[in-house]
Steps between C-alpha positions, in 0.01 A plus 500: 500500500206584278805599201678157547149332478447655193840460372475097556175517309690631212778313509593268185459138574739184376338329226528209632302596762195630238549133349487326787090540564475410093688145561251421715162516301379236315526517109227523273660201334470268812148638542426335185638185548312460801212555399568247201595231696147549747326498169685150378461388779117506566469359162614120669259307578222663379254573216758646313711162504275237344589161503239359385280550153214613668699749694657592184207538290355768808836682478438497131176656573636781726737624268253556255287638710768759574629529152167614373432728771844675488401571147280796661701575833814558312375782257314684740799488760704626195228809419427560883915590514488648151199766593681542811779596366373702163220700724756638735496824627864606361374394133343781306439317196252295679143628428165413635192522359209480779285507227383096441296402156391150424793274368388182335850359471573575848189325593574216340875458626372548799180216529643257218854439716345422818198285365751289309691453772206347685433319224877301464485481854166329535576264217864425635375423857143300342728282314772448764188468785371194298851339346584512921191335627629375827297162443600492176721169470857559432625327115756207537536159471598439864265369750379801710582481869205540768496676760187591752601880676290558806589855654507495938547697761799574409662268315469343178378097421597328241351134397643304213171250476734266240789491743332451796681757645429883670752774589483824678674821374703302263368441170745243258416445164697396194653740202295450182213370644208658510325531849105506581366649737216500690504773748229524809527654875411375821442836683499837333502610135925533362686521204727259354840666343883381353579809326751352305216282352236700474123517512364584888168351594310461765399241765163520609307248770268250367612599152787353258668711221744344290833638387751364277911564516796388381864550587747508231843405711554383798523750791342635787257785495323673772121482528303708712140596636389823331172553649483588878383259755609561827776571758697256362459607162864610443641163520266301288758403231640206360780388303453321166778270386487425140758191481553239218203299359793249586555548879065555548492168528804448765332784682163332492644214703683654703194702629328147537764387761475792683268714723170476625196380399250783418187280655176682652713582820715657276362688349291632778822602631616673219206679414558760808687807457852530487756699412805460322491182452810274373445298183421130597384171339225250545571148394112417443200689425141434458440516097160624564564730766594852317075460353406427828658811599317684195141338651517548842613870455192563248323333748589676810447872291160351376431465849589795598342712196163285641538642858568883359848520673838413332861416653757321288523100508792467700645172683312272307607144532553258232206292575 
């Protein structure tokens, strides 16, 4: 028994059979192209797909940003490999001195590359940081669009004070037209993102910051909360629908002759968390209602600053 063991062990196999296993693991090739297509693919809808100039300008930014420091990461990957490889243990011709003197050209190489590295990148980023003020008003002859942001639990607001108007996780605005913001929140402290066109900022209670965007084309791009807030943090995102400046308008009154009226009741009601909440549209809004948000919200943390305890502003009503 043990012989015919032994002799099976031995015995040649069909080649088909040794090819068979072969056929069956994936290619190097395929590997690749996998792993391009992830990589393609997480470049949608994101910073690295601006549609927008201010969005562009930050991409702008980041490449340069790279570009300069790649100047000094490439070379020293190169030498790391290159030392590797000369210093080896199989190379004879390799010597090595353990013996160290003072080198003033290798001093210099070494400080000079690094500080003026800092130095491009600091000037790159101090110029870009102030040429992408997010106040900063956007250049064009249109009209900019306004729009009041106020940040809930955990949903997103949005008044147009011109149109009379309000949404909630739906944000329209029209392509070429420069949109103002004025960005506040009713509970805790968030952040305001559309990747695609750029510049994150945050929401703060009894505060306003301004932020100014613009959407080249029409299109819809996703925004999102990027600062946590909550259990229902994950679903805090809205959809922004860049349309034409010519169908705004159409939009507008359509929104008028629909929905509900965003009164103090309203309000009241919306204020308290949610999650996952489906966009929706308010017909009427009170103009003055996203600074009384911004007052009573000061208020109530002024108050509670006064009394040495703090808990976030929530379920404030409109009145």
């Amino acid at each position: 028994m043990r012989r015919l063991r032994n002799a099976s062990l031995h015995e040649p196999q069909h080649p088909a059979a040794l090819a068979a296993p072969r056929r069956q693991r994936p290619s190097k090739l395929r590997w690749v192209v996998v792993c391009a297509a992830v990589l393609l693919a997480s470049c949608r809808q994101g910073v690295l797909d601006p549609q927008g100039p201010i969005a562009a300008a930050e991409l702008l930014l980041l490449i340069n940003a790279t570009a300069i420091m790649l100047v000094v990461v490439i070379p020293v990957i190169a030498l790391t490999l290159g030392f590797a490889w000369w210093y080896r243990a199989s190379n004879p011709r390799a010597n090595h001195s353990p013996d160290w003197d003072y080198q003033g050209g290798v001093e210099f190489v070494v400080w000079s590359i690094p500080a003026l590295v800092v130095i491009l990148l600091g000037g790159v980023n101090w110029i870009g940081s102030h040429q992408l003020d997010p106040a900063a008003p956007i250049p064009s002859s249109v009209k900019p669009l306004q729009v009041e942001v106020v940040s809930l639990d955990w949903k997103w607001l949005f008044i147009y004070p011109e149109q009379g108007i309000a949404t909630v996780n739906q944000l329209v605005i029209p392509a070429g037209t420069p949109v103002s913001f004025s960005l506040t929140s009713a509970t805790v402290m968030n952040s305001f993102f559309v990747p695609q066109l750029g510049s994150q900022i945050y929401t703060m209670a009894g505060m306003a910051t301004r932020l100014n965007l613009l959407a080249d084309k029409p299109g819809e791009f996703p925004g999102l909360s990027a600062q946590f807030s909550g259990d229902g943090f994950s679903d805090m995102r809205f959809a922004v629908k860049s349309v034409p400046a010519g169908d705004f308008g159409g939009w507008v009154a359509t929104a008028r002759g629909s929905g509900a009226v965003l009164d103090d009741a309203g309000y009241a009601e919306l204020a308290k968390p949610s999650h996952a909440v489906p966009p929706k549209t308010y017909r009427s809004v009170d103009p003055k209602l996203f600074e009384r948000i911004v007052n009573q919200t000061a208020l109530a943390a002024e108050k509670a600053r006064a009394s040495g305890a703090w808990c976030p502003p929530a379920s404030q009503t409109g009145g």
